[in-house]
C-alpha atoms as one frame of an Amber mdcrd trajectory, in Angstrom:
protein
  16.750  65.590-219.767  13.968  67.096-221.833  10.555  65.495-222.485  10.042
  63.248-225.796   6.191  64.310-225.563   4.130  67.234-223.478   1.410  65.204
-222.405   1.450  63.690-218.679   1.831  59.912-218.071  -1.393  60.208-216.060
  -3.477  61.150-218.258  -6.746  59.116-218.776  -5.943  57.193-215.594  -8.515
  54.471-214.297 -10.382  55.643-211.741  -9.331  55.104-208.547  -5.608  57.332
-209.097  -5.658  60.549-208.198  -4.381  63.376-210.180  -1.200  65.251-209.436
  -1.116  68.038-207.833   1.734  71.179-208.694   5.131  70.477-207.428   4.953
  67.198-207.800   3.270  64.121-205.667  -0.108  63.384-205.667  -2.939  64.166
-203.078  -3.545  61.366-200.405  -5.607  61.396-197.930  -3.900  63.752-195.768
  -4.194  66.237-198.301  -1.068  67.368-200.943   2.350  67.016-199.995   5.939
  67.190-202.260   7.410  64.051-204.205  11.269  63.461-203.737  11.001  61.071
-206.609  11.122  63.131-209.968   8.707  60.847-212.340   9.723  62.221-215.861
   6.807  62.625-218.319   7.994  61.289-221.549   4.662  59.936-223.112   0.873
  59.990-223.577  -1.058  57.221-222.130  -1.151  54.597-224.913  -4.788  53.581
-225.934  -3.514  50.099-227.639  -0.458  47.957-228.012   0.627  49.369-231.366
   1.190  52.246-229.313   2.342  50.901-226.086   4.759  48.877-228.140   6.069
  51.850-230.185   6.623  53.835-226.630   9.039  51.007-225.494  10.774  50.910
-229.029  11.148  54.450-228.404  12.390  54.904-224.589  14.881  51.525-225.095
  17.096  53.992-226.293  17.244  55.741-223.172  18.633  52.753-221.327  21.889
  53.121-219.660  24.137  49.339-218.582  26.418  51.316-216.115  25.959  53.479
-213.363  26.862  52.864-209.331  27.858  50.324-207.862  27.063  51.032-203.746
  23.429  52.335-202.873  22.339  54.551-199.336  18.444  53.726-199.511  16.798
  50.578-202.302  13.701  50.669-202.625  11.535  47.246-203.410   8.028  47.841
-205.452   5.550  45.166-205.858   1.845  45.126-207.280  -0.485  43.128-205.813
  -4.003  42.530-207.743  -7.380  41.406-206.018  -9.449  39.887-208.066 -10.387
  42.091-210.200  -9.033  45.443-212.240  -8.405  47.003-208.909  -4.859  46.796
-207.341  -2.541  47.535-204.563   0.916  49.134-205.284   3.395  49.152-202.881
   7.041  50.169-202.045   9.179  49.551-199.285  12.404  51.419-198.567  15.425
  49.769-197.420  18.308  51.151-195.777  21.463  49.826-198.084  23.809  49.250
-194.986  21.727  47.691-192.178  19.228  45.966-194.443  16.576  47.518-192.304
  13.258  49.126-193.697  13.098  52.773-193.405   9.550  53.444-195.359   6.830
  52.266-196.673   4.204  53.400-198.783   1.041  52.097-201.246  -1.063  53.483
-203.555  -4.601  51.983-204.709  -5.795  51.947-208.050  -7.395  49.719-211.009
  -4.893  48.479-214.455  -4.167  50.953-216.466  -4.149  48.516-219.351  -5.499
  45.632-220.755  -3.378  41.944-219.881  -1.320  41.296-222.870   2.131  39.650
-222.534   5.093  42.280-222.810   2.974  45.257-222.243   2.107  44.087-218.405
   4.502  47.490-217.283   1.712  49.463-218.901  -1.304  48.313-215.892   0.732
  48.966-213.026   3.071  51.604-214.070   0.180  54.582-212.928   0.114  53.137
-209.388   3.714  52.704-208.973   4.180  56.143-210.163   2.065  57.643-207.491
   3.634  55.406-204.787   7.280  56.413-205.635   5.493  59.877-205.268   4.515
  59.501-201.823   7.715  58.228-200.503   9.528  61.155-198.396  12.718  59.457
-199.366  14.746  59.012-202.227  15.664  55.966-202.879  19.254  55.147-205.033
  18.127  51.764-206.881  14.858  50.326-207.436  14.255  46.750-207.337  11.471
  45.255-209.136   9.306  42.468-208.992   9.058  41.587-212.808  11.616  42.416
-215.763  14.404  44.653-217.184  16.350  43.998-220.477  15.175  40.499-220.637
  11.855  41.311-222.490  10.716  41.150-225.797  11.241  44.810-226.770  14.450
  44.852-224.395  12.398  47.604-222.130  10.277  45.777-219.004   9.095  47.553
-215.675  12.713  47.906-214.531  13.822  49.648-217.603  10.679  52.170-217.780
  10.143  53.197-214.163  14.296  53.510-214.380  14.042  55.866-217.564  11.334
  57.591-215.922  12.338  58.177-212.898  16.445  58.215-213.847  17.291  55.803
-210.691  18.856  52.961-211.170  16.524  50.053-211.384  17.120  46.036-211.821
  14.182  43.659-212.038  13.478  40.565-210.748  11.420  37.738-212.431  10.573
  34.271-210.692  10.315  32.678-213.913  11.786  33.095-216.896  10.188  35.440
-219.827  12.194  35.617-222.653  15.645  33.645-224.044  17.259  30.278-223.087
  19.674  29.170-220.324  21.716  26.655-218.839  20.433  25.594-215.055  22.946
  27.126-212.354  24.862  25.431-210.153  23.231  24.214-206.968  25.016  26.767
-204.308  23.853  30.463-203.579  25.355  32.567-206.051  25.661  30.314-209.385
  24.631  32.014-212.110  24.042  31.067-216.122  23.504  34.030-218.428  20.044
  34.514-220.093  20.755  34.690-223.884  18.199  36.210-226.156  18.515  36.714
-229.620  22.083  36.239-229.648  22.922  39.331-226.603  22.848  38.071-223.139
  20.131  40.119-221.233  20.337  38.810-217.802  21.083  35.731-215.635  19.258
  33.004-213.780  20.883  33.479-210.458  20.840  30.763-207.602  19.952  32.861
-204.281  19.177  29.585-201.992  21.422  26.584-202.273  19.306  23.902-204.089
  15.967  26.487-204.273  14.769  27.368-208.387  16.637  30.616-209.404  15.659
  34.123-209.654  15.959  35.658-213.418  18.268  38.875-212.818  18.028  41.586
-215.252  19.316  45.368-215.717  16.476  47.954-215.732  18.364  51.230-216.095
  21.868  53.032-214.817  23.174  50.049-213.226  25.604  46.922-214.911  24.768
  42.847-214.770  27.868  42.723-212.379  26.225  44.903-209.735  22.419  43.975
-210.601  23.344  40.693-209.427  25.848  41.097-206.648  22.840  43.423-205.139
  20.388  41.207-205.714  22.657  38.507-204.077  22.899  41.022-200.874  19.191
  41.865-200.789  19.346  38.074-200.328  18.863  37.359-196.750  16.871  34.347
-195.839  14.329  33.103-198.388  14.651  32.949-202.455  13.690  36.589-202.947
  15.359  39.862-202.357  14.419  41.235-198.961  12.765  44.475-200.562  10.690
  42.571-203.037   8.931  40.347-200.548   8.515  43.210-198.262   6.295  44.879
-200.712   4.408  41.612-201.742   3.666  41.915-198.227   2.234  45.269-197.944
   0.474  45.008-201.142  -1.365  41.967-199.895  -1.967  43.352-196.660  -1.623
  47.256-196.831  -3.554  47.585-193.246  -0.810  45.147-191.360   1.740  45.559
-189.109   5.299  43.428-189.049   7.354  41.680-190.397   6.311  39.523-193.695
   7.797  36.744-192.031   4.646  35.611-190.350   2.970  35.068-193.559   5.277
  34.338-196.115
């Protein structure tokens, strides 16, 4: 895949991210060490939302609805503010067949961009980036806390750390951002799709019987079929995907040890 643009995504990073370092990854505390996550660098860091905007108009295109359906390692990624600009970002990797956590890493930064509704990928994206650099794995499908296709612009977290990264990546949203749909049925595994602007973008999907629904959407290189039959496995215990509370976990409490279960 070749570059749209030369310049490096982390560029003009807040402080508080490192810079990277050649052959990938990013310097840590420990000193320099190589990424097995290939972070594609296919824009400048925008400076505004005309130009954040026009970046997702341009990368939607790169969005691919199919891809595999059976994943060795997903990784969960979750963001985790404290009070102010600065942040923790955090990803846990799962092993696909025993549901069992395998890694774990976070990064610590400050937003990369100001709040404004539909651009939200934009603050976090920089930490995420360096924390998918750290990981000594590589995962086969990301799961993230937020949105995919069902966005304004059709291109949320899911969809961008998918295009840059070419995994594929489904999001998860606990409420619903964009289009209209009918409430599920009441048992685990009713679904209704999401309809926006006449194309169906994603489903509210019912992953507790009588518990509120999750908002399943495609980010990149995977189809609505598998997003939510994976989501569905993820699916353990509470309302959220295993992964995805996993990292709310360690991104609340990056100096812990166990299980989130104590806590959440």
């Amino acid at each position: 895949m070749t570059s749209l643009m030369a310049p490096d995504i982390t560029e003009s990073l807040p402080d508080g991210l490192s810079e990277p370092v050649p052959g990938g990854g990013h310097p840590g505390r420990k000193g320099a060490y190589l990424s097995r996550v290939h972070v594609e660098r296919l824009h400048p860091w925008p400076t505004g939302v005309a130009e954040a905007e026009a970046i997702q108009d341009r990368l939607v295109g790169r969005v691919e609805l199919t891809g595999p359906v059976t994943f060795t390692l997903v990784a969960g990624l979750d963001v985790h503010y404290h009070g102010d600009d600065s942040l923790t970002a955090a990803v846990v990797v799962f092993d696909g067949g025993t549901l069992e956590p395998v890694e774990q890493v976070v990064a610590h930064g400050r937003a990369a961009f100001p709040y404004v509704p539909g651009l939200f990928a934009f603050r976090e994206l920089p930490a995420l980036v360096e924390a998918l650099e750290r990981l000594t794995v590589t995962p086969d499908l990301l799961v993230c806390d937020g949105y995919g296709l069902a966005h304004p612009r059709g291109f949320g977290l899911a969809c961008h750390l998918g295009v840059l990264t070419g995994l594929p990546a489904l999001g998860v949203g606990k409420t619903p951002f964009v289009g209209t749909h009918e409430t599920p049925g009441p048992e685990r595994g009713d679904w209704t799709p999401i309809v926006h602007e006449g194309a169906t973008v994603g489903r509210a999907l019912r992953t507790r019987r009588d518990v509120k629904p999750v908002y399943v959407s495609q980010g990149h290189r995977i189809s609505l079929d598998t997003a939510t039959a994976q989501v569905l496995r993820l699916t353990t215990r509470y309302r959220l995907p295993d992964p995805i509370r996993h990292a709310d976990h360690l991104a609340r409490h990056p100096n812990a040890t166990g299980s989130p279960e104590a806590r959440m």
